[in-house]
Structures are given as C-alpha cells and as structure tokens.
N, CA, C and O of each residue as an XYZ file, in Angstrom:
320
protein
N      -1.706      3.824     15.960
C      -1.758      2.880     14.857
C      -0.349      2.314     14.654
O       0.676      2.937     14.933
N      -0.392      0.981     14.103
C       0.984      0.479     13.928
C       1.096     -0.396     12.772
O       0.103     -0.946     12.297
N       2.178     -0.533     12.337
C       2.265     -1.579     10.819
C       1.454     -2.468     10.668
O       0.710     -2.359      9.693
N       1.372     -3.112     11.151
C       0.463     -4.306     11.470
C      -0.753     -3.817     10.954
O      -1.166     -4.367      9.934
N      -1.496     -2.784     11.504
C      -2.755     -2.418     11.798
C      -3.111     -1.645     10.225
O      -4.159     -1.555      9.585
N      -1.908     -1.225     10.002
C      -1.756     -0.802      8.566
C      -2.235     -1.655      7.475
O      -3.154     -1.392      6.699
N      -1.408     -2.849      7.512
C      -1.614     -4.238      6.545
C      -2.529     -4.326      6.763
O      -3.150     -4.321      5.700
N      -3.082     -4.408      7.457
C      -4.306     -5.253      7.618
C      -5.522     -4.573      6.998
O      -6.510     -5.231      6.672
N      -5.448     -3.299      6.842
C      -6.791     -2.514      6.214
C      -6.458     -2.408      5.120
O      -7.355     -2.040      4.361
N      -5.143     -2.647      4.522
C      -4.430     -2.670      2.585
C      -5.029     -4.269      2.639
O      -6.102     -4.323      2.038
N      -4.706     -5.278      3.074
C      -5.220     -6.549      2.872
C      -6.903     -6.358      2.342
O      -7.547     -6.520      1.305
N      -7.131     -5.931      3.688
C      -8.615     -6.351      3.324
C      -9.403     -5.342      2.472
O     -10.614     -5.432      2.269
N      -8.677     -4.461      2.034
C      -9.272     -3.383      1.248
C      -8.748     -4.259     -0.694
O      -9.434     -4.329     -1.714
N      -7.477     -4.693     -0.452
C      -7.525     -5.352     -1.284
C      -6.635     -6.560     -1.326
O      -5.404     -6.566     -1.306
N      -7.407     -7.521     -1.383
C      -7.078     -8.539     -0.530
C      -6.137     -9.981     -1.483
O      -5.737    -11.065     -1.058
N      -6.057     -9.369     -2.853
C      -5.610    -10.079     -4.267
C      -3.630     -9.594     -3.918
O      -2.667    -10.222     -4.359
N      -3.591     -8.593     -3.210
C      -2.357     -7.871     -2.881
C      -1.230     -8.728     -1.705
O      -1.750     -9.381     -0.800
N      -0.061     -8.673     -1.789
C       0.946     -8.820     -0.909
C       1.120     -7.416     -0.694
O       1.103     -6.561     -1.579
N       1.356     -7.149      1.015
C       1.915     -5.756      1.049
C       3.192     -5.848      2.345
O       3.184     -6.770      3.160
N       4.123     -4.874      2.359
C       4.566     -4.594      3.066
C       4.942     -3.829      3.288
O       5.465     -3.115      2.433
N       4.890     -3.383      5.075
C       4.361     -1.882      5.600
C       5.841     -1.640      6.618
O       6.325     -2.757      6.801
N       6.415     -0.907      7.092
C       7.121     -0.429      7.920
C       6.623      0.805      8.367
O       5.878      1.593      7.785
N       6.972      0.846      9.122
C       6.274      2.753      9.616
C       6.233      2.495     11.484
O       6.449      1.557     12.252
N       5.858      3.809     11.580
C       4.613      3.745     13.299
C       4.424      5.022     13.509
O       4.820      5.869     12.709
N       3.847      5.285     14.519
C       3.280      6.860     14.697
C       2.234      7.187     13.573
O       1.216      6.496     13.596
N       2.325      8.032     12.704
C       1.855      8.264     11.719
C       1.951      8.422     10.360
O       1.257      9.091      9.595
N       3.523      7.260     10.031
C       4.550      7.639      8.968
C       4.589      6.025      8.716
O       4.772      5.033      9.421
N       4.285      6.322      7.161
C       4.337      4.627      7.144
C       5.187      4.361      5.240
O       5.183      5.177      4.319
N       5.741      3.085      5.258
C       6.397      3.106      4.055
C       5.686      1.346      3.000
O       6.106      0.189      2.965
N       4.967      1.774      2.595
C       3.654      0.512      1.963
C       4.627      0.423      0.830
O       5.165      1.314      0.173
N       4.720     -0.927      0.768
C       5.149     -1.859     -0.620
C       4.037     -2.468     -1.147
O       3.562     -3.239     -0.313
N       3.351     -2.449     -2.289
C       1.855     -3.177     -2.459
C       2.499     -4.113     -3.856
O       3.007     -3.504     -4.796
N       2.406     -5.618     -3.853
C       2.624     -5.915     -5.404
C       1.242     -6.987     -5.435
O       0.831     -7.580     -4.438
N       0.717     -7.070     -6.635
C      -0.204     -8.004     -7.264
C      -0.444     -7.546     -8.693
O       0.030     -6.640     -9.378
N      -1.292     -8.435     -8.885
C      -1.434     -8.190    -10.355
C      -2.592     -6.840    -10.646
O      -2.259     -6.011    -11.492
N      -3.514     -6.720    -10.148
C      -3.997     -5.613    -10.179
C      -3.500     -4.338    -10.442
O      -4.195     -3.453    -10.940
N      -2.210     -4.188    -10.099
C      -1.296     -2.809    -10.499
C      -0.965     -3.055    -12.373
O      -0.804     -2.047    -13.063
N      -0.900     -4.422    -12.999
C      -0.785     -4.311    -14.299
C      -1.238     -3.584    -15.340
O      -2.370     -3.875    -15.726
N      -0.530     -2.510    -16.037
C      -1.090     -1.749    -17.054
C      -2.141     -0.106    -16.294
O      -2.794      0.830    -16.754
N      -1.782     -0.541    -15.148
C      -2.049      0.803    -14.899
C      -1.479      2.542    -14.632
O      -0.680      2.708    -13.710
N      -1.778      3.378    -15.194
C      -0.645      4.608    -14.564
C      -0.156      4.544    -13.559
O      -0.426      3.565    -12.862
N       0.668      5.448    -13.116
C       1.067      5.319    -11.594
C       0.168      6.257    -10.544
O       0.272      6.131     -9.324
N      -0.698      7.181    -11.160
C      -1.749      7.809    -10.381
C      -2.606      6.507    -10.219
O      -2.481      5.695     -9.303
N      -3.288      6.457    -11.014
C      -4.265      5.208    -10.314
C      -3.847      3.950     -9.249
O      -4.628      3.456     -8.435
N      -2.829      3.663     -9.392
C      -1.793      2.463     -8.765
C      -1.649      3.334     -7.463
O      -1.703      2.655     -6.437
N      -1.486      4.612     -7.284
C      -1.577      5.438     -5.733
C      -3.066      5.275     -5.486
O      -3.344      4.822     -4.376
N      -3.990      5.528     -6.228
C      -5.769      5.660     -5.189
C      -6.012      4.290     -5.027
O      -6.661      3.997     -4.023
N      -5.625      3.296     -5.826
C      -6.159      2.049     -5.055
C      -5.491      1.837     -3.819
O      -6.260      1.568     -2.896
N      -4.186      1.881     -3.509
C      -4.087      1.851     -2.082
C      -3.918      2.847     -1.322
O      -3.166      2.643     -0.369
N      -4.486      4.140     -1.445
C      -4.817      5.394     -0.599
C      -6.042      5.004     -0.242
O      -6.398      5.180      0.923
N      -7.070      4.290     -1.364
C      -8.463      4.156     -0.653
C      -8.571      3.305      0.492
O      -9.416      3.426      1.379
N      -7.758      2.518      0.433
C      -7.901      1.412      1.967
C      -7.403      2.544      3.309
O      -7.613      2.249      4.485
N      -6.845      3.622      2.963
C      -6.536      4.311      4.356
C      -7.336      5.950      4.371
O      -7.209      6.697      5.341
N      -7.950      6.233      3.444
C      -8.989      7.663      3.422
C      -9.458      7.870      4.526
O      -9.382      9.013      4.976
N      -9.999      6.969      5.190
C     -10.664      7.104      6.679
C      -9.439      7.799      7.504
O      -9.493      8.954      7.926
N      -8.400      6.979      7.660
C      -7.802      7.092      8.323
C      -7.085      8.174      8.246
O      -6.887      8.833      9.267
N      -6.488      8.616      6.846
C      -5.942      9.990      6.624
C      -6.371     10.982      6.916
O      -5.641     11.931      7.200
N      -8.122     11.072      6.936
C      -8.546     12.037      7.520
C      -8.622     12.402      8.985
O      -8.654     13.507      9.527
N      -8.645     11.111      9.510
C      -8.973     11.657     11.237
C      -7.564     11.557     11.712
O      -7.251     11.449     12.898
N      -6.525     11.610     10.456
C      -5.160     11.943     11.242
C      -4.387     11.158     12.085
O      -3.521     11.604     12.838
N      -4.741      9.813     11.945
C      -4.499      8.353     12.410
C      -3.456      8.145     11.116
O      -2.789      7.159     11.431
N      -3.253      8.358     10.525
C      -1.752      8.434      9.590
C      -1.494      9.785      8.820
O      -2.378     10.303      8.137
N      -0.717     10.119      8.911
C      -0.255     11.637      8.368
C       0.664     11.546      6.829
O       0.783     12.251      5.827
N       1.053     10.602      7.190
C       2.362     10.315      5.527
C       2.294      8.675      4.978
O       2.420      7.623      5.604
N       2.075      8.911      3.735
C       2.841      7.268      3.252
C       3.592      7.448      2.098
O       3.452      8.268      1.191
N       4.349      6.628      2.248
C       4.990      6.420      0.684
C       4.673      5.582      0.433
O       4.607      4.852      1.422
N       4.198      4.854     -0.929
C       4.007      4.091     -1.989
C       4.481      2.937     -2.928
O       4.037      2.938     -4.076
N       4.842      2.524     -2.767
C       5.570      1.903     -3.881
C       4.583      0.519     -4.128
O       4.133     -0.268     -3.296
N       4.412      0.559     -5.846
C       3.740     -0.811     -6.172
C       4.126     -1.357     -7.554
O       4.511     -0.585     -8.433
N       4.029     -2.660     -7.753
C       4.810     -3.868     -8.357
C       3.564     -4.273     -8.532
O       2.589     -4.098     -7.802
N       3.727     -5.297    -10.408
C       3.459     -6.202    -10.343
C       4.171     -7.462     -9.871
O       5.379     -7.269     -9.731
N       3.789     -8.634     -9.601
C       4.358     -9.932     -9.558
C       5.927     -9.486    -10.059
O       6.803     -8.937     -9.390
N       5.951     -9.864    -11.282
C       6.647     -9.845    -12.216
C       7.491     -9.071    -11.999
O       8.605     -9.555    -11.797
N       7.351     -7.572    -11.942
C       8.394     -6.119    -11.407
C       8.849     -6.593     -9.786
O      10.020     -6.446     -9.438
N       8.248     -6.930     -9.234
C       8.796     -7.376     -7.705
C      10.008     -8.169     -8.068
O      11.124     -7.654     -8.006
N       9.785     -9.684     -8.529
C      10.521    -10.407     -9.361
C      11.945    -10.087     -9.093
O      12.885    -10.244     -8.313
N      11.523     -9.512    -10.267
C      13.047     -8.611    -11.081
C      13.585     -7.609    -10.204
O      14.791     -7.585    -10.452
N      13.207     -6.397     -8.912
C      13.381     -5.872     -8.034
C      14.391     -6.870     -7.392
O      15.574     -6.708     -7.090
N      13.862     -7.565     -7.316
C      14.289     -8.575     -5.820
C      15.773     -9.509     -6.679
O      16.825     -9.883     -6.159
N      15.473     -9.599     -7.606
C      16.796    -10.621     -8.388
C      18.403     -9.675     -8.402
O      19.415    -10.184     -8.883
C-alpha cells in the first residue's frame, strides 16, 4: 500500500475532506481538514477517519497512523 492508495480510501470514505497522507509500508501520517471535524471531540474526529481504513487495519495492510484533523478555519490559522 502507498500514500496515494491511502487518500484515496479517506477521500472516498469521506469525500467533503482535504487530506494529506505521507507514509509507505505500513506507517502512514493523515492530515484530514473539512468542516465535518467542527464541534466535535477529538475521539470522534479519530473514528471518522479510522473508519475509511478498518478493513485495512485489520488485514494488516497498514499497521500505524497518526491523525491529525482541522477544521477549514484551524488549518487556516496552522498554516498562517
């Protein structure tokens, strides 16, 4: 599996999202921002984009991710 292949199942799992992925092998580092992360805990803001890769975590086609998610707005200001 490779970054690419990564995005692409966070896209289409949720597809309202910008993401960006670095990683390979089985170690990957997901940036997710949209508005959908607004007003939510930070547990829930992890299962929405763990659920786009469950499959995959299990059959061991990715072993690690880190997380990180933004709204719009928090990206924004990150980035300024």
């Amino acid at each position: 599996m490779d970054a690419q292949t990564v995005k692409g199942l966070l896209e289409n799992h949720l597809p309202e999202c910008e993401f960006h992925v670095q990683g390979e092998g089985s170690n990957y580092n997901i940036t997710a921002v949209g508005d959908v992360f607004d007003g939510l805990r930070p547990v829930k803001k992890q299962q929405l984009v763990y659920a786009a890769l469950t499959a995959n975590i299990a059959d061991g086609s990715i072993h690690a991710v880190n997380i990180r998610t933004f709204t719009p707005d928090q990206w924004q200001a990150q980035r300024d």
